[in-house]
C-alpha positions in Angstrom: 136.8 55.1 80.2 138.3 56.9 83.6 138.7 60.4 81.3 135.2 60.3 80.0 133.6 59.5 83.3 135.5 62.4 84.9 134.6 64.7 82.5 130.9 63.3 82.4 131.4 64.4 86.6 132.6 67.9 85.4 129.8 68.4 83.1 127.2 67.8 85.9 128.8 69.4 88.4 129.0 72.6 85.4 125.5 72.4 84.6 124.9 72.4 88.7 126.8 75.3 88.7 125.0 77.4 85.5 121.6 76.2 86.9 122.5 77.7 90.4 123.3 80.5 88.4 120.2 81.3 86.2 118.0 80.6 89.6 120.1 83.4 91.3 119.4 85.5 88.1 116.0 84.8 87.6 115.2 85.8 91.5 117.2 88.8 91.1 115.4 89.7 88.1 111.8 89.0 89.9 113.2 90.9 93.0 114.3 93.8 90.7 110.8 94.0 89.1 108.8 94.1 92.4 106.9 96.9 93.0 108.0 98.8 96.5 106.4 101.7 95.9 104.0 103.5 98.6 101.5 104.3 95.5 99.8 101.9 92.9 101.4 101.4 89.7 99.2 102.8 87.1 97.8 101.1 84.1 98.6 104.7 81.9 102.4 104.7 82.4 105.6 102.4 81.5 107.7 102.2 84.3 111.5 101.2 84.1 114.4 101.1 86.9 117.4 103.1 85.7 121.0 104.2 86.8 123.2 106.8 85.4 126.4 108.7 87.1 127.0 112.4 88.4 130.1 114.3 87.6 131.4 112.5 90.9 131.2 109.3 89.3 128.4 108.3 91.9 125.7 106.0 90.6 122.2 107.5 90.8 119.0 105.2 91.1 115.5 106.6 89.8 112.8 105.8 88.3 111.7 106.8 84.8 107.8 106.8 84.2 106.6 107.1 80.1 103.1 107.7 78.9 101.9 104.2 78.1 101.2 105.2 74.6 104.6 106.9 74.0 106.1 106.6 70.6 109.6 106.5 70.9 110.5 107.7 67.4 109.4 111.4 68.6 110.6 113.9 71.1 108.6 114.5 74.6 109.1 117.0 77.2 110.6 115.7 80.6 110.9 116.4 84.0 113.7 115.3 87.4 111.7 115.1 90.5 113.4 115.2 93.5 112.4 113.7 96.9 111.6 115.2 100.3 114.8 115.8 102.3 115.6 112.5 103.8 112.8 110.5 101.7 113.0 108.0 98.4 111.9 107.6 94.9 109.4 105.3 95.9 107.4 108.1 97.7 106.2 111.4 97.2 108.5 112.2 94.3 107.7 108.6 92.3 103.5 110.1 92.7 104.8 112.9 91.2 106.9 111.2 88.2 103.8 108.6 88.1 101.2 111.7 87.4 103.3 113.4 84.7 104.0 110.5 82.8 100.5 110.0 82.8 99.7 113.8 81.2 102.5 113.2 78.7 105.5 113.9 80.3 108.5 111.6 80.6 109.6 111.9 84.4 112.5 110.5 86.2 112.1 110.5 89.9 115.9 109.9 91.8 117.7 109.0 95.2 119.9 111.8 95.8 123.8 110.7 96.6 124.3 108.4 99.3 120.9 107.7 100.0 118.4 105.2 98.8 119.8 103.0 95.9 121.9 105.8 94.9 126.0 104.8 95.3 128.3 106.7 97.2 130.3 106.6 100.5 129.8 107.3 103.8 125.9 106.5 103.6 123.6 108.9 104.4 125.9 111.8 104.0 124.0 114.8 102.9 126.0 117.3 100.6 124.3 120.7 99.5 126.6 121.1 96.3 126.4 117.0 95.7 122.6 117.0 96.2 122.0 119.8 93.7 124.7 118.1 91.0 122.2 115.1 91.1 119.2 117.3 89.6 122.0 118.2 86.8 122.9 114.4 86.5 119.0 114.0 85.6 119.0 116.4 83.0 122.3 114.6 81.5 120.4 111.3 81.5 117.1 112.6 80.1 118.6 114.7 77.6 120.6 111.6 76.2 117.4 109.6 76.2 116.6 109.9 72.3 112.9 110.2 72.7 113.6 113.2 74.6 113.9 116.8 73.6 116.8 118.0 75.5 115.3 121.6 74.6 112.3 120.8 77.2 113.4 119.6 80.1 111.9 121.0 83.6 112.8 119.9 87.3 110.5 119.9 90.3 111.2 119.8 93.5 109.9 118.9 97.0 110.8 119.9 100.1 114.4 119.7 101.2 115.0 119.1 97.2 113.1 121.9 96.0 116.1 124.3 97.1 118.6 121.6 95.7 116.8 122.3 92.7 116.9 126.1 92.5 120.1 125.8 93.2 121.2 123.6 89.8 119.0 126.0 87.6 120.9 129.0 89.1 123.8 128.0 87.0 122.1 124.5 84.7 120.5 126.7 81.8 119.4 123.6 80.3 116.9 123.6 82.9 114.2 125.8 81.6 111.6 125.6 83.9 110.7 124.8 87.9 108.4 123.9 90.1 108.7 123.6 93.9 106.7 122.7 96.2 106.7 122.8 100.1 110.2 124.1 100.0 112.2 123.9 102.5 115.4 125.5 102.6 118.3 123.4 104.4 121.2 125.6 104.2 119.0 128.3 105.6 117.3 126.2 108.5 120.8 124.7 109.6 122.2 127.9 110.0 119.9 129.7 111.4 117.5 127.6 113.4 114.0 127.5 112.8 112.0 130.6 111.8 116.2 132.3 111.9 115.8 132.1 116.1 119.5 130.6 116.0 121.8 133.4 117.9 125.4 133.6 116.9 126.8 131.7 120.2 124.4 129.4 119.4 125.9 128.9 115.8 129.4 128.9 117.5 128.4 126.2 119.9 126.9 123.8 117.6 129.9 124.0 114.7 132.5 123.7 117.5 130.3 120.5 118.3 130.8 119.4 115.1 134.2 119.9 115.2 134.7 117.7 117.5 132.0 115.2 115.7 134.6 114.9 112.6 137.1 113.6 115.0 135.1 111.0 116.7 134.2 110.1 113.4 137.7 109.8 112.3 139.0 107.8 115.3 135.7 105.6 115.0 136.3 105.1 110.9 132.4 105.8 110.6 130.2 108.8 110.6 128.3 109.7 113.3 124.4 109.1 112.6 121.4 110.2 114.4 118.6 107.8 115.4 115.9 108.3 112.1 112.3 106.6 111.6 111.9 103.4 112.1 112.8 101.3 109.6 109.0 98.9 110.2 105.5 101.2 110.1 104.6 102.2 113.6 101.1 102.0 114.5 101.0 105.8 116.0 102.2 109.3 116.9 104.3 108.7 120.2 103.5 111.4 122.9 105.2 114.6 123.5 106.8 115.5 119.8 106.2 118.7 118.9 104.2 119.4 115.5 106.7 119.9 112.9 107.9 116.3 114.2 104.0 114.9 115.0 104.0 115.8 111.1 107.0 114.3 109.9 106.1 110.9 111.8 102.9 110.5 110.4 104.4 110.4 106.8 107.8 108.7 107.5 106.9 106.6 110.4 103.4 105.4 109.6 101.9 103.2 106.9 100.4 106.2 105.1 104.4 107.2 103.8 106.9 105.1 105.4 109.4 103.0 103.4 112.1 101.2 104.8 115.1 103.3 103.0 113.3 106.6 104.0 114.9 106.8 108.0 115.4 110.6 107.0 118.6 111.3 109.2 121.4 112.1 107.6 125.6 112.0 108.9 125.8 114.4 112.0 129.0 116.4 110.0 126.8 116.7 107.1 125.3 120.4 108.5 129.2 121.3 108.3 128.6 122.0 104.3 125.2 123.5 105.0 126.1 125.8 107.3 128.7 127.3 104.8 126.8 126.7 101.5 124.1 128.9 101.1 121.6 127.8 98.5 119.9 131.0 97.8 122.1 133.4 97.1 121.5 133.5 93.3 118.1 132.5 92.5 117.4 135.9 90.5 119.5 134.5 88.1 117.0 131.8 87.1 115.1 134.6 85.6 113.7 134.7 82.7 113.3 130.7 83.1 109.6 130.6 84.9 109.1 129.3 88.5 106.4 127.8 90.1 105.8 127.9 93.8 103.5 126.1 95.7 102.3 125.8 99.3 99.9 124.9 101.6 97.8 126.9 103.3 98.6 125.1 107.0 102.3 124.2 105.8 104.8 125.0 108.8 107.2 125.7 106.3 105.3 128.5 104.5 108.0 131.5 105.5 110.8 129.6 103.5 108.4 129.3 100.2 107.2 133.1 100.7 110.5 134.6 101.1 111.9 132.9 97.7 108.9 133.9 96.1 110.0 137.8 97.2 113.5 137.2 96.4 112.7 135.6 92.3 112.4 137.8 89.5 109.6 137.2 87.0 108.2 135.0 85.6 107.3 133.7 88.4 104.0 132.6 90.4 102.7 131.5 93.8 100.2 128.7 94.3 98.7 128.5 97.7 96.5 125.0 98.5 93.6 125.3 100.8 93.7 123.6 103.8 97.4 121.6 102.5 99.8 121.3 105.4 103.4 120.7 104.3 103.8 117.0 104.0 99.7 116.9 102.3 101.8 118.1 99.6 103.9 115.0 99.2 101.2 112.4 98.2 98.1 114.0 98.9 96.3 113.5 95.3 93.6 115.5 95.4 95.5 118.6 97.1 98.8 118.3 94.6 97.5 120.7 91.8 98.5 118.0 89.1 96.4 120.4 86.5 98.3 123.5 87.2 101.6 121.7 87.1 100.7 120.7 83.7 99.9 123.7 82.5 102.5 125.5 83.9 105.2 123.0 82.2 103.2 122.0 79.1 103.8 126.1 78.1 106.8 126.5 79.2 108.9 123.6 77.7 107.7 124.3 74.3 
């Protein structure tokens, strides 16, 4: 009688345990399928969370958007869409993936390494080299995907990731086509200063900084990080920023953009690798894989768009939008040209 009473006791106290269990599991489940975006969920796509490794072993987080009516028994075109430099999937690039699922595309917008729900160590590191890899990681997922057709697969990028993403094609053939748009050029920015105004002393001055930066951060056992946007919506601009940063806020900081993994600062020794990792320096080579450029009219960031477009060969083509500052082009739906993006990829990944 004592043995089957105790193990009556354990049996409870197992089926306590395993109920505790599935209730964890069921919230993480409802938690996984919530939608965080900073953009409706449209009723033309399938959306699904995935997770897939670079050649550094690092875990990438995106998320893959399907037409709705997609037959997975035949071959579509894709796309890797990249985010702004220092934002998440769940912004600008996810509107992008969202949109070119919708035209018959299957998209996969990431978080780059160390960032967002991406893995990796220290967080927020930013790595030229490890940053582009992750546009070649998409193009390893995708073209494993059996309803794709590894033959057709594209990237876009935006901003910061529009470079990351010139530089994988440079030397990915597998991506055949590319679309940027409000490119910014990191490597290029870091080293020179804005609009190349950085003097040599001034170059010396800030990497001895640094310098001394990677021993703080090896006496402290953590990375230095700069203060980035706040991680709950602010209300408005504050005074005195100038108006790359007025800019920047108003996406990041304020409802119309802001997400709480998007602070956009990255590790202070991350500029290190930039300053010594140009991004550029092969871009002809993409040729004669077509690019896409495209820029607004008011962008800030014009010069770095315009002097790729110069340095490309053909076939290649620059888009300018009316009236489209640079960060219009993140999430601005009736200023992204969604038709020539189409186009431009529906002929080229044939």
């Amino acid at each position: 009688m004592k043995t089957n009473a105790f193990v009556t006791k354990m049996m409870k106290t197992l089926l306590s345990i395993l109920t505790l269990v599935l209730a964890a599991n069921l919230a993480f489940a409802e938690d996984d399928m919530t939608w965080d975006k900073t953009f409706k969920l449209s009723d033309k796509v399938i959306h699904e969370k995935v997770s897939y490794p670079n050649r550094y072993g690092i875990t990438l987080s995106a998320d893959m958007y399907m037409p709705k009516d997609i037959d997975k028994s035949k071959k579509y075109p894709a796309l890797v869409i990249g985010t702004p430099y220092g934002g998440v999937k769940e912004q600008g690039a996810g509107i992008y993936a969202q949109t070119m699922a919708e035209r018959g595309f299957v998209a996969i917008a990431f978080d780059e390494s160390f960032n967002g729900e991406s893995g990796g160590e220290p967080r927020h590191t930013s790595s030229p080299e490890i940053f582009s890899e992750d546009f070649s990681a998409g193009v390893d997922f995708l073209g494993t995907r059996p309803f794709v057709d590894r033959n057709r697969i594209g990237a876009i990028g935006i901003c910061g990731s529009s470079a990351f993403a010139l530089k994988a094609a440079q030397v990915d053939q597998r991506i055949k086509a590319i679309a940027t748009a409000s490119m910014y050029d990191m490597s290029r920015l870091i080293r020179n200063g804005w609009e190349d105004s950085m003097t040599p002393e001034e170059r010396t001055k800030m990497l001895t900084e640094l310098g001394e930066q990677r021993w703080k951060d090896f006496e402290n056992g953590t990375p230095g990080l700069p203060e980035g946007f706040p991680t709950v919506a602010a209300d408005s601009i504050p005074e005195g920023l100038d108006p790359v940063m007025s800019e920047f806020w108003e996406y990041y900081a304020m409802p119309r953009g802001h997400h709480p993994r998007a602070q956009a600062a990255f590790t202070l020794t991350s500029n290190m690798a930039f300053t010594n990792f140009p991004l550029m320096n092969f871009v002809e080579d993409i040729s004669p894989r077509p690019l896409l450029f495209i820029m607004g009219e008011k962008a800030h960031s014009r010069y770095f768009t315009e002097d790729v477009y110069k340095m490309a060969k053909e076939p290649k083509e620059l888009v300018i939008i009316p009236g489209a500052r640079h960060i219009d082009l993140y999430d601005r739906v009736d200023m992204i040209p969604f038709d020539k993006l189409e186009d431009f990829f529906t002929k080229n990944l044939k």
